[in-house]
ROSE-4610 file (N, C-alpha, C; in Angstrom, 1 decimal, always signed):
// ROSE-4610
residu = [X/X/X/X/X/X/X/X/X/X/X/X/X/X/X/X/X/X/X/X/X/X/X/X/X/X/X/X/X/X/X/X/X/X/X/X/X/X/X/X/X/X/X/X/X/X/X/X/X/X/X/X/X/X/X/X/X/X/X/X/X/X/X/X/X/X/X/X/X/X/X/X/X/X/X/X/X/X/X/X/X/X/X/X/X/X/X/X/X/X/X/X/X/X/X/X/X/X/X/X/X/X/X/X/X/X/X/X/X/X/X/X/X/X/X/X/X/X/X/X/X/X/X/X/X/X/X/X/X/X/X/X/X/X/X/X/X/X/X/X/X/X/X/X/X/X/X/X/X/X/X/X/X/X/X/X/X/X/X/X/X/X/X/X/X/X/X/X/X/X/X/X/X/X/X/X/X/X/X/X/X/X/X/X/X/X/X/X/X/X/X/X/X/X/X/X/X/X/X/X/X/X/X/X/X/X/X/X/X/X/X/X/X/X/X/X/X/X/X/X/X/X/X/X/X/X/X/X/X/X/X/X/X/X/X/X/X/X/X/X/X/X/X/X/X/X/X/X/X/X/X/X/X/X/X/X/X/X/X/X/X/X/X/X/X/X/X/X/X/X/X/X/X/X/X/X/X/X/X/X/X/X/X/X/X/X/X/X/X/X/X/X/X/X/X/X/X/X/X/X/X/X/X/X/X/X/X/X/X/X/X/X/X/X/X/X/X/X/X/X/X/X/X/X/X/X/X/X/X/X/X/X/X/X/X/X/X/X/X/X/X/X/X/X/X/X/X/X/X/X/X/X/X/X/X/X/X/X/X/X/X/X/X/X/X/X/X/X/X/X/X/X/X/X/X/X/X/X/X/X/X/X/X/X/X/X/X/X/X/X/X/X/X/X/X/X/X/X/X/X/X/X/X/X/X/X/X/X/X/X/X/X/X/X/X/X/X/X/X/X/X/X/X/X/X/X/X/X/X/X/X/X/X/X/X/X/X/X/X/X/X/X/X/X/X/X/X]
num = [1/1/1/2/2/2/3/3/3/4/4/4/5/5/5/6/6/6/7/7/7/8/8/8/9/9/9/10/10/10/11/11/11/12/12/12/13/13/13/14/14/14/15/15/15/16/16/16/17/17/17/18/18/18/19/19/19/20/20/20/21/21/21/22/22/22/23/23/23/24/24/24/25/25/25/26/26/26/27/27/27/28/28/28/29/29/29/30/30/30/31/31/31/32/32/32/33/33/33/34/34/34/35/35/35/36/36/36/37/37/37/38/38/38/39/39/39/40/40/40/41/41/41/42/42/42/43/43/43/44/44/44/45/45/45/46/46/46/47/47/47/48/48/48/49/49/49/50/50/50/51/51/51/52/52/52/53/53/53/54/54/54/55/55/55/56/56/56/57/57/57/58/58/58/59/59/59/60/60/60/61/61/61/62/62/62/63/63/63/64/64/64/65/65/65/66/66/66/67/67/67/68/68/68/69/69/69/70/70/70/71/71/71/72/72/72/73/73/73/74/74/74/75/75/75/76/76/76/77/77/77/78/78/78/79/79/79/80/80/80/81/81/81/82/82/82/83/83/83/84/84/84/85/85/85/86/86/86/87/87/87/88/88/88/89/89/89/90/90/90/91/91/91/92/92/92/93/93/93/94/94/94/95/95/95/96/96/96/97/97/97/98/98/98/99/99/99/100/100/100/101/101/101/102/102/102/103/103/103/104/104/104/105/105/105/106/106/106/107/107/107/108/108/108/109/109/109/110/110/110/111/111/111/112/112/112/113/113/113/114/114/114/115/115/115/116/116/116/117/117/117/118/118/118/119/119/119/120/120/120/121/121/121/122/122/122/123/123/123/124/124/124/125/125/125/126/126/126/127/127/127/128/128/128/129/129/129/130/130/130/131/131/131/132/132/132/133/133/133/134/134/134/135/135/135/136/136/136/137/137/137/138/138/138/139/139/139/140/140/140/141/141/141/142/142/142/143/143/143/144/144/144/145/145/145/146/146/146/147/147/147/148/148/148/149/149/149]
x = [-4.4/-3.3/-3.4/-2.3/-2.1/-1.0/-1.2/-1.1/-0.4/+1.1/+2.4/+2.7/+3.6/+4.9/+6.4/+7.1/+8.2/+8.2/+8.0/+8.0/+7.0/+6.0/+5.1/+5.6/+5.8/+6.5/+7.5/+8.4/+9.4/+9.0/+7.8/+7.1/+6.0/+5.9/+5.1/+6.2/+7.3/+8.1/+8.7/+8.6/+9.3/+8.1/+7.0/+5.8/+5.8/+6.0/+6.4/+7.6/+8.5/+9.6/+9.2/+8.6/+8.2/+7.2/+6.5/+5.6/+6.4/+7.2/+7.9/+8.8/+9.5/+10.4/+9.1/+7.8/+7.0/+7.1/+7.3/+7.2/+7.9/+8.9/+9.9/+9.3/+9.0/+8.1/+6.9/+6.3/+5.2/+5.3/+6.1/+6.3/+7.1/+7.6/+8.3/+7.4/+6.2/+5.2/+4.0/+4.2/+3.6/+4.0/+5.2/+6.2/+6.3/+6.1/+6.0/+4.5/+3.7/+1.8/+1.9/+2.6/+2.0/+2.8/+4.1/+5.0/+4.2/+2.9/+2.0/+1.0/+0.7/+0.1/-1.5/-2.7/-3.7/-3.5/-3.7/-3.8/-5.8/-6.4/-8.2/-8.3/-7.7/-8.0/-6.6/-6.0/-5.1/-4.9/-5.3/-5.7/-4.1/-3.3/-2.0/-1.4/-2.3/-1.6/-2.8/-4.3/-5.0/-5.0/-4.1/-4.3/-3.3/-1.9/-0.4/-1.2/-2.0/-2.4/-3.2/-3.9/-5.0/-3.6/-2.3/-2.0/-1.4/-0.5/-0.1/-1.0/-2.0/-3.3/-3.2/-3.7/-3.3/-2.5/-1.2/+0.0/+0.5/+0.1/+0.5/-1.0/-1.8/-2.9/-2.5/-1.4/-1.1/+0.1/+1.0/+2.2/+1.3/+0.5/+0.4/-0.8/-1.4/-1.9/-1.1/+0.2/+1.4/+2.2/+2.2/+3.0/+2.1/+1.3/-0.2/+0.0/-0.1/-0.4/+1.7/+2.5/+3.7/+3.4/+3.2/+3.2/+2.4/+1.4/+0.3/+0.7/+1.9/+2.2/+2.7/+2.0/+2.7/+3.1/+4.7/+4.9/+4.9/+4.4/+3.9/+5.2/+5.3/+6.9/+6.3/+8.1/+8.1/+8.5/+8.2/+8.9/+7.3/+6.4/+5.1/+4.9/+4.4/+4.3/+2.9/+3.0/+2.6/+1.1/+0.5/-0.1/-1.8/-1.9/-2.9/-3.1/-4.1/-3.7/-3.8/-2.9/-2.9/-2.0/-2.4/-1.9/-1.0/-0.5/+1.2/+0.8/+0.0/+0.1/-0.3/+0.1/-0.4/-0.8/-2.0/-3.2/-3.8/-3.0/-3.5/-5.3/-6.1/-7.3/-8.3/-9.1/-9.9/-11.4/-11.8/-13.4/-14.1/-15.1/-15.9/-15.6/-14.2/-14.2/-12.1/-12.0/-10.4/-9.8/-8.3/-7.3/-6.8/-6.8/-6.4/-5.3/-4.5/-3.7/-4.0/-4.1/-4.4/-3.2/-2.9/-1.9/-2.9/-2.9/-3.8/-2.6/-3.5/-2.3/-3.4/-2.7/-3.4/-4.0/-4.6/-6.0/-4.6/-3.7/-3.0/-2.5/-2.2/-1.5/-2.5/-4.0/-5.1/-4.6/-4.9/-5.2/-5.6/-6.9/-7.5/-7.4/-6.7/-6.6/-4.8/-4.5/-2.8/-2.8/-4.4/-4.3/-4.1/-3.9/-3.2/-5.0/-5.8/-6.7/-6.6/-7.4/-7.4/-8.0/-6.9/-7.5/-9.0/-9.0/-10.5/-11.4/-11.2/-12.4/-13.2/-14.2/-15.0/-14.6/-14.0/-12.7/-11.6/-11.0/-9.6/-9.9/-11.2/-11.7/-12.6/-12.9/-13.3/-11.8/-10.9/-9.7/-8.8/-9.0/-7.9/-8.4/-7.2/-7.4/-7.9/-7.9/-8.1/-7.2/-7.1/-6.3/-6.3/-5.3/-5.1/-6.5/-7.1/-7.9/-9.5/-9.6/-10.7/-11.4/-13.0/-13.6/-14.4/-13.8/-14.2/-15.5/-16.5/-17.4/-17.9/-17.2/-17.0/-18.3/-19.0/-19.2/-18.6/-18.7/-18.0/-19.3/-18.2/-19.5/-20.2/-19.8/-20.2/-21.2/-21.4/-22.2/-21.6/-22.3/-21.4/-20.7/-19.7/-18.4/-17.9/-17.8/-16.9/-15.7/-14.9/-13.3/-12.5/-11.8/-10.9/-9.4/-9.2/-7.9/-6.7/-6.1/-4.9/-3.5/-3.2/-2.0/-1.9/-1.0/-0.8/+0.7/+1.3/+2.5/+2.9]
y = [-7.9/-7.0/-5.9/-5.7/-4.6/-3.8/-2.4/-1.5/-0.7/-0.5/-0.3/+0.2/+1.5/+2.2/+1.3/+1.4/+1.2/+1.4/+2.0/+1.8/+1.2/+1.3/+0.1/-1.0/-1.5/-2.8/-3.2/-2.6/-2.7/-2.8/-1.8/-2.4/-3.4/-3.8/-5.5/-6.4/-6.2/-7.4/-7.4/-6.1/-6.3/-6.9/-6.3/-7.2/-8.8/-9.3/-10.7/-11.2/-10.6/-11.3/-11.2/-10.2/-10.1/-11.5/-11.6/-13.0/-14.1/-14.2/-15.2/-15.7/-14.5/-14.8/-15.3/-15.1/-15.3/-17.0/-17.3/-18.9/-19.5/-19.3/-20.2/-19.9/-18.8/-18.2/-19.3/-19.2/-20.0/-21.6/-22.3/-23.4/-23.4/-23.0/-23.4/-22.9/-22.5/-22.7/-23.4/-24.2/-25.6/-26.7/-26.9/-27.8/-27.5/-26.5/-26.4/-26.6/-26.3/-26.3/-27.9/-28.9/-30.2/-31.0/-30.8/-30.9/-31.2/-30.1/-30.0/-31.2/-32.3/-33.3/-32.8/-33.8/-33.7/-32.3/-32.6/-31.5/-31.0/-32.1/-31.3/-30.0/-30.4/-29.3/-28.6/-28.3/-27.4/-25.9/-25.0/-23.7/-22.8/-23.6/-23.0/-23.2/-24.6/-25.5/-24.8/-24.9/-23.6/-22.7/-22.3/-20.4/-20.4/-21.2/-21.2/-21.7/-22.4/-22.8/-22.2/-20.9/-19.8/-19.0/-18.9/-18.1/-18.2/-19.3/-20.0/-20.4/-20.6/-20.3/-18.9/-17.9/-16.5/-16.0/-16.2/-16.2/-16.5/-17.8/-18.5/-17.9/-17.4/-16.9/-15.2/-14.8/-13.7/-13.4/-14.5/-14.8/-15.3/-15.9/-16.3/-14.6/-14.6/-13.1/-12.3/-11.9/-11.1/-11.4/-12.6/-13.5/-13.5/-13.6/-13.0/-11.7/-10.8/-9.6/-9.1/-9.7/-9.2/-10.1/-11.4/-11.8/-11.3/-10.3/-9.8/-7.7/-8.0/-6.6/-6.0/-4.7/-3.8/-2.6/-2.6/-1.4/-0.2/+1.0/+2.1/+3.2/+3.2/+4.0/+5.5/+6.1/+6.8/+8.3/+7.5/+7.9/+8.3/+8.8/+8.8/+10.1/+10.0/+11.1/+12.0/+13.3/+13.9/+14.6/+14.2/+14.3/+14.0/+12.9/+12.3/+11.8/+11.6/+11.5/+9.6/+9.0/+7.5/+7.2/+5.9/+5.3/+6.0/+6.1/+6.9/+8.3/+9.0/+10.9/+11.2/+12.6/+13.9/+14.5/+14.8/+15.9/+17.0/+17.8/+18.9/+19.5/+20.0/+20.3/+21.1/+21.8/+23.1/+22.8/+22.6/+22.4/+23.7/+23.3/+24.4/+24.1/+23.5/+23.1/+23.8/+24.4/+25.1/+24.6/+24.2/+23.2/+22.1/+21.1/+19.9/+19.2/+18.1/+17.3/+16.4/+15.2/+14.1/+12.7/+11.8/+10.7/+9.9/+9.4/+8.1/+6.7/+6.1/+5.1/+3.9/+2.5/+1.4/+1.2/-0.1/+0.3/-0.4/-0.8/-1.3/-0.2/+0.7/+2.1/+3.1/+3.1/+3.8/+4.4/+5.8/+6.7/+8.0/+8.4/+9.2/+10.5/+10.2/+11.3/+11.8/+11.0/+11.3/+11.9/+11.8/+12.4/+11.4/+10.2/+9.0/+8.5/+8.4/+7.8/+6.8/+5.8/+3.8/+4.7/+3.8/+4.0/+3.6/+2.5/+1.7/+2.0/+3.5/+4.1/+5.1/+5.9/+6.5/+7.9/+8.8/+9.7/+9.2/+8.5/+8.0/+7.7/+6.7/+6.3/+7.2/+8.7/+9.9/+10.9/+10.5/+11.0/+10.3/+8.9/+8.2/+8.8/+9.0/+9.3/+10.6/+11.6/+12.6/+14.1/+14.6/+15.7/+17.3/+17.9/+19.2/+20.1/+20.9/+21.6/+21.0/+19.7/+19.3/+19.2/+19.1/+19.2/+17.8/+17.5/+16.2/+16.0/+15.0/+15.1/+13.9/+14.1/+13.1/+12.1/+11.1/+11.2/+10.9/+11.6/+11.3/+11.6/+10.9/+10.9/+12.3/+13.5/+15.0/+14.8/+14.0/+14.1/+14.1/+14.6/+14.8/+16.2/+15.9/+17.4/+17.3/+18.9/+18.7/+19.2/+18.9/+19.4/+19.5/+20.8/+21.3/+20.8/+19.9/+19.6/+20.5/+21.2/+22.1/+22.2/+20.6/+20.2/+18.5/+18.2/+16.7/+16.2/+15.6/+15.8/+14.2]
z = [-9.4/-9.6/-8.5/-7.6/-7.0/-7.0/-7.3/-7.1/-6.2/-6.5/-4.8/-5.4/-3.7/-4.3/-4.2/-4.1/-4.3/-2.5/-1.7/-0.5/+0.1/-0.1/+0.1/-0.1/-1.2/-1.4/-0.4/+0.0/+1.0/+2.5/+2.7/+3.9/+3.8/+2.9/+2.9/+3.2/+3.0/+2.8/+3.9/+4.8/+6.2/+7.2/+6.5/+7.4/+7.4/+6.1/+5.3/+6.5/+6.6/+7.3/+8.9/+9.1/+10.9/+11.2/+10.4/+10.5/+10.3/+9.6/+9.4/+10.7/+11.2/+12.6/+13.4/+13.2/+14.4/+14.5/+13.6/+13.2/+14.5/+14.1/+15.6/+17.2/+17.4/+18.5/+18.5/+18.1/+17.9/+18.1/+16.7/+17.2/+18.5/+19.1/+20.6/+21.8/+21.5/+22.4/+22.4/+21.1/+20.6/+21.3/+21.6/+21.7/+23.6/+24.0/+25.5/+25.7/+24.9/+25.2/+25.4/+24.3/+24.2/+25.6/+26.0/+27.0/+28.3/+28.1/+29.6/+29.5/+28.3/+28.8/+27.1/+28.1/+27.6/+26.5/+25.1/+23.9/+24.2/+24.7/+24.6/+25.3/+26.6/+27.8/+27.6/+27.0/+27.1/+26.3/+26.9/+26.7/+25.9/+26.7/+26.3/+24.5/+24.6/+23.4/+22.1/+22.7/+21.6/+21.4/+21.9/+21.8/+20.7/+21.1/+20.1/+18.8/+18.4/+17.6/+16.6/+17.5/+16.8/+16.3/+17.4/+16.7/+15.7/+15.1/+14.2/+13.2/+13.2/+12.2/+11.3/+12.3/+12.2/+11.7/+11.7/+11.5/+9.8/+10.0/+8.9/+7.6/+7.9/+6.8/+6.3/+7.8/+7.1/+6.3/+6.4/+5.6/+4.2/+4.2/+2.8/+1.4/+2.9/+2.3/+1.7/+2.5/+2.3/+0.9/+1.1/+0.1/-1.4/-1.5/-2.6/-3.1/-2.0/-2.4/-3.1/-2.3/-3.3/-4.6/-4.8/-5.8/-7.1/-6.8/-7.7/-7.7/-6.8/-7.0/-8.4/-8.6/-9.8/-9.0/-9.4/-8.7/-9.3/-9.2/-9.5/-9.9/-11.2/-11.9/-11.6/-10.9/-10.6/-11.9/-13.2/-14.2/-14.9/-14.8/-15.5/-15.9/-16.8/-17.8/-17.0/-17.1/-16.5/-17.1/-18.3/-19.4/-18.6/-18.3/-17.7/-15.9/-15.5/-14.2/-14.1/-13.1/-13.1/-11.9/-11.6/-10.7/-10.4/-9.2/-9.1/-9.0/-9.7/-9.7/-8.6/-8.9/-7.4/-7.8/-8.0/-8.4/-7.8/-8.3/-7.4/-8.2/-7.2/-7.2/-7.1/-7.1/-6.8/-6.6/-5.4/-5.3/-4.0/-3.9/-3.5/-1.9/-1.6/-0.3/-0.7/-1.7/-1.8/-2.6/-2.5/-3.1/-2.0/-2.9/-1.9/-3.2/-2.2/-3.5/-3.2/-3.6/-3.8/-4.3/-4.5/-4.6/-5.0/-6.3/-6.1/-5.8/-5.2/-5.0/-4.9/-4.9/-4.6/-3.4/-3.5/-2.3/-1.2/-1.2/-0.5/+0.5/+0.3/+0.5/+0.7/+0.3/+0.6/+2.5/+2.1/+3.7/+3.4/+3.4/+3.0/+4.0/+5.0/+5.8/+5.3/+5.0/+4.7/+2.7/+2.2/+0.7/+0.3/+0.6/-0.6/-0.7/-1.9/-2.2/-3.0/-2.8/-3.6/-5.2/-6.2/-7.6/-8.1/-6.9/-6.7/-6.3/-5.3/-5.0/-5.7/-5.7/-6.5/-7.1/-5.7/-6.1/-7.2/-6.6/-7.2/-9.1/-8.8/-10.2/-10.9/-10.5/-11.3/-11.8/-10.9/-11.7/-12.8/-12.4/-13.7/-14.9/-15.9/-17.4/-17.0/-17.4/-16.9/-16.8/-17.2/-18.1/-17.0/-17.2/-16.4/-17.1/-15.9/-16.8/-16.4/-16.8/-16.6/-15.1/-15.6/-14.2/-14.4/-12.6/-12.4/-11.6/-11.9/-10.6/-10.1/-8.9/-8.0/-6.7/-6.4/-5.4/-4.2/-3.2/-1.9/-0.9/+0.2/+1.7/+1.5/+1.2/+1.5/+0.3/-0.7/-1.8/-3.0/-4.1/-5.1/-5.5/-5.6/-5.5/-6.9/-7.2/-8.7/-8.2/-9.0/-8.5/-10.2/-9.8/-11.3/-11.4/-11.8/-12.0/-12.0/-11.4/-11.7/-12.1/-11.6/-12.3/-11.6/-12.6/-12.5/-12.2/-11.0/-10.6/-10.9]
């Protein structure tokens, strides 16, 4: 099961279709690589092939990860923190806000942190008020929950 926004979702699926146009690209440089003769020695004809390998493993990865997608309601009760929230915070490093989001969508420099990670997974369930304690690269950090968006 993973873990999307509602725009995430929409940029997997444009990624899904970008691979897919690559298809025709591909085979028609199959179809000119084999044109040139000998398939052993033909550099032109393995490379279209790696990429079409390539290609075709990342359409089906893509195709997986929408099929196992949950998309993350924008309608969540604000009570507890979970997939989907914005949590605002207080540690001995200030206030920061945070997004937990799926590891799909993970960018820890943009605040979006994976529910899967150690942060992410000291905040699920987790209530305004409470103090969390986290490990991170810096060590272990407590941080005060301030509000839950």
């Amino acid at each position: 099961m993973q873990y999307i926004s509602s725009e995430g979702l929409e940029q997997l699926k444009g990624e899904l279709e970008e691979f897919k146009k690559k298809r025709h690209d591909i085979a028609k440089r199959l179809e000119e690589a084999k044109a040139l003769g000998d398939l052993s020695e033909n550099a032109e004809y393995q490379e279209a092939r790696e990429d079409q390998a390539f290609n075709e493993g990342k359409i089906a990865e893509l195709e997986q990860t929408l099929k196992e997608a949950v998309v993350i309601s924008k309608n969540l009760k604000k009570d507890i923190v979970r997939v989907g929230s914005t949590v605002k915070v207080k540690s001995d490093n200030g206030a920061q806000t945070f997004n937990i989001v799926g590891s799909e969508e993970s960018n820890p420099i943009e605040g979006k942190i994976s529910n899967e990670s150690p942060l992410g997974k000291s905040f699920l369930g987790r209530k305004t008020g409470e103090v969390v304690e986290a490990e991170t690269p810096r060590g272990k950090m407590k941080y005060r929950i301030l509000a839950i968006e």
